[in-house]
N, C-alpha and C positions, 0 to 999 in steps of 0.2 A: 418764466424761463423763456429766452428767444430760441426762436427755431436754431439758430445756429447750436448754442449750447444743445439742445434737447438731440439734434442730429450729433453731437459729439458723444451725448450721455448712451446715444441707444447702439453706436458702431462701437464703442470703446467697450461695452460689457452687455453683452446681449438682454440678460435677464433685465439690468437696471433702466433697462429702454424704456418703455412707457410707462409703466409704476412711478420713477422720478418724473416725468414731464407733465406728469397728473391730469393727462388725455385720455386714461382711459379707466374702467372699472378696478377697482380694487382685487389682485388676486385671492381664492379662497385660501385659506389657510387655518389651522385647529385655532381655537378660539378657549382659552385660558382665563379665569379666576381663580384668586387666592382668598383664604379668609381666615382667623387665627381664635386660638381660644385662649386666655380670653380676647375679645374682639376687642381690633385695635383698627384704625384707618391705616392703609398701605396704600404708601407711593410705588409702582411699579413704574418699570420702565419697560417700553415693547422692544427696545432692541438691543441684541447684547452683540458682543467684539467676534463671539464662538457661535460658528453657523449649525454646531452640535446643541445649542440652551433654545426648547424651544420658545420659538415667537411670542412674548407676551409674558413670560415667566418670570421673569427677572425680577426680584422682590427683595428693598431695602428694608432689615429691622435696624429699628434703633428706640431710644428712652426706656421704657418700663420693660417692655413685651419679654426681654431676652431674659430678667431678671426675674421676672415669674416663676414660680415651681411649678412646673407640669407645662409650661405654656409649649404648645405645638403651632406649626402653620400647615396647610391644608392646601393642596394645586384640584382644581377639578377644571376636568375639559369635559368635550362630546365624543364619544368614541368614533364616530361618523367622520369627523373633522382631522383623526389624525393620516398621515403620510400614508397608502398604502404598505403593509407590511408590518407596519409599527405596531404591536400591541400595549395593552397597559404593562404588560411586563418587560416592556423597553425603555418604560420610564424610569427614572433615576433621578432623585432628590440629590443636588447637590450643595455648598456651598464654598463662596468666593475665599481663601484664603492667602488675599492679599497676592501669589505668587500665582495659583491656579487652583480650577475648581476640583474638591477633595467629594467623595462620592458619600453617602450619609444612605443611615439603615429607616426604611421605613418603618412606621409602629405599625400601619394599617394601609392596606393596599384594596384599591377595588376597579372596575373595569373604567372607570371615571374618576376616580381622582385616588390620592394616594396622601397621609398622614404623616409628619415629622418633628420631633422635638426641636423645639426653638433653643441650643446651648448659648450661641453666640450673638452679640450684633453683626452688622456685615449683609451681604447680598447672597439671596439664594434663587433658586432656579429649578428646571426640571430639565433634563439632559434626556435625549433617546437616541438609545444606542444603534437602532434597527434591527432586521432580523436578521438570529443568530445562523438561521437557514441559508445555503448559498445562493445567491440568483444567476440558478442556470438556466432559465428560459430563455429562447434568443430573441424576445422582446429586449431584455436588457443591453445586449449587446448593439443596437439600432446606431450606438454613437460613438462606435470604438474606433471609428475614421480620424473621431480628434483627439486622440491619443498620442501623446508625442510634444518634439519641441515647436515651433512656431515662432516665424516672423511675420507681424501683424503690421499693413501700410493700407492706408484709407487717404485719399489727395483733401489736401487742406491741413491735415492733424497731423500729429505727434506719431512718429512711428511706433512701435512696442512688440514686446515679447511676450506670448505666451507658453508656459511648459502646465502640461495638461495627465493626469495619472488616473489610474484606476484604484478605487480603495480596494482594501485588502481583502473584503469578502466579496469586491465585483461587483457591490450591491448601487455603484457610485461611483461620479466622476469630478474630480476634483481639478479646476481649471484656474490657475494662478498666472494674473495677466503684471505687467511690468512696463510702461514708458518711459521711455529715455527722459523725462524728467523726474523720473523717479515715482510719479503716480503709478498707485497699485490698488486690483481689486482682486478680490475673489471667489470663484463661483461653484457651491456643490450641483450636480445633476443628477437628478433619481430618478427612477421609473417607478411608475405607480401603476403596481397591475390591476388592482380595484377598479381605475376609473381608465384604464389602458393611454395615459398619458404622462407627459414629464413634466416636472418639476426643477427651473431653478435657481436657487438663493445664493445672489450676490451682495456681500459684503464690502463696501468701498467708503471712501470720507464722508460721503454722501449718509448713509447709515445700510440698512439691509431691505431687502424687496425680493417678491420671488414672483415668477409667471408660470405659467402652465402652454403647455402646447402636446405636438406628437410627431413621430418622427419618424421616417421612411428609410429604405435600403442607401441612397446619396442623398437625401434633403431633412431637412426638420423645419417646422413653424412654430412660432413662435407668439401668442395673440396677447396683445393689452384690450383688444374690443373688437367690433367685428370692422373693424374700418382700419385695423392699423396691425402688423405682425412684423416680425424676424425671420428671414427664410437665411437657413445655410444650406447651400448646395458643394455637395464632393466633385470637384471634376476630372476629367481622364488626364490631365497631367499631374495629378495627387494634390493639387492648391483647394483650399475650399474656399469659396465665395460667399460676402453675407450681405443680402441685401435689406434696407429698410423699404416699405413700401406701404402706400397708404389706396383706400377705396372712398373716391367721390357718390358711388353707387353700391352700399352697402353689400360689400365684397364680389361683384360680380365683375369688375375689373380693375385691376390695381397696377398704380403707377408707383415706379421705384423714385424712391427721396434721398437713399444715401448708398452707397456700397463701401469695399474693403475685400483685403484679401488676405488671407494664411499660406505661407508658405513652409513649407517643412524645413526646417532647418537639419540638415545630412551629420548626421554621426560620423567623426574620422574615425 
């Protein structure tokens, strides 16, 4: 990817920054197998359309397996590895019915994986819903600055829109970005208080990536390695600034490589 492009990839969607220009370590993320009785080879896919199916899940049956009596398919993860908040009882067997994913009754649940009857061919998945608890710590609220409409202009590129909401239990921020040529991506934001950092997963043409950082009262960072980050900064005319910037000297001083700016777009 030329620097041109990767400097478009990382101002146009913060999280898709360095994940896509493959400069930097792989973010963590829960780590998923599937296995079936009877045992069958599965094609999975790691990435799905729904930033709700976790990472890695996503699991085609097809030939014999479906037509088995009693055949079940099986998700096990590490309990370590999921999202702060999320327990095994956020997980949810689902599968793909052609319009959208229809939720399915486990036979057997445990703190690592969870059991389901194989009825149909088709794709299934594991969905987490988060916790049912509200997150009222005001760790959460660290990013309620970008809350709102937004005109997004970086010199060189495509102008764009972003409109930016809070989900409905506050546990998440939901950032749906828009260029006037009609290029769209979109980004959830979570706080993860286990490890007192954020998370977060952009879905774009490209496919889906997530990064991790932490975030202050006006700034957040943003890290693909220790040489390369996303910084937004709030400033006192209400615009927030996002700079790329990279360290020749493993982070002890860092020069900016791209900027951009969010303007608030005013409500009549």
């Amino acid at each position: 990817m030329s620097d041109r492009r990767a400097a478009l990839v990382a101002i146009l969607m913060v999280i898709r920054v360095l994940g896509a220009s493959g400069q930097g370590a792989a973010p963590p993320q829960a780590r998923f197998r599937s296995t079936t009785t009877p045992s069958v080879d599965l094609p999975t896919d790691r990435q799905s359309s729904d930033p709700a199916i976790a990472n890695g899940t996503e699991t085609t049956i097809s030939g014999r397996l479906a037509a088995e009596p009693g055949a079940t398919l099986t998700f096990h993860w590490t309990p370590s590895d999921l999202p702060g908040g999320v327990t095994a009882a956020d997980m949810q067997p689902v599968h793909w019915d052609g319009k959208a994913w229809t939720t399915l009754v486990a036979s057997a649940r445990g703190q690592d994986s969870l059991v389901f009857a194989v009825a149909a061919l088709g794709r299934y998945a594991v969905r987490w819903v988060g916790p049912a608890r509200p997150c009222t710590d005001s760790a959460y609220r660290a990013l309620d600055y970008r809350l709102g409409k937004w005109d997004y202009l970086a010199s060189g590129y495509q102008p764009g829109h972003s409109e930016v909401y809070e989900a409905p239990n506050r546990c998440a921020i939901d950032d749906r970005y828009t260029d006037t040529d009609g290029g769209r991506s979109r980004s959830f934001i979570v706080y993860l208080p286990d490890k007192r950092e954020w998370m977060m997963t952009t879905i774009d043409p490209v496919g889906r990536t997530e990064l991790h950082g932490r975030a202050w009262r006006d700034s957040a960072a943003f890290y693909s390695s220790a040489t390369e980050r996303t910084i937004y900064r709030r400033r006192p005319d209400g615009t927030v600034g996002l700079s790329v910037e990279r360290s020749k000297d493993d982070g002890a001083t860092w020069q900016v490589w791209a900027t951009a700016l969010y303007s608030r777009i005013r409500e009549e």
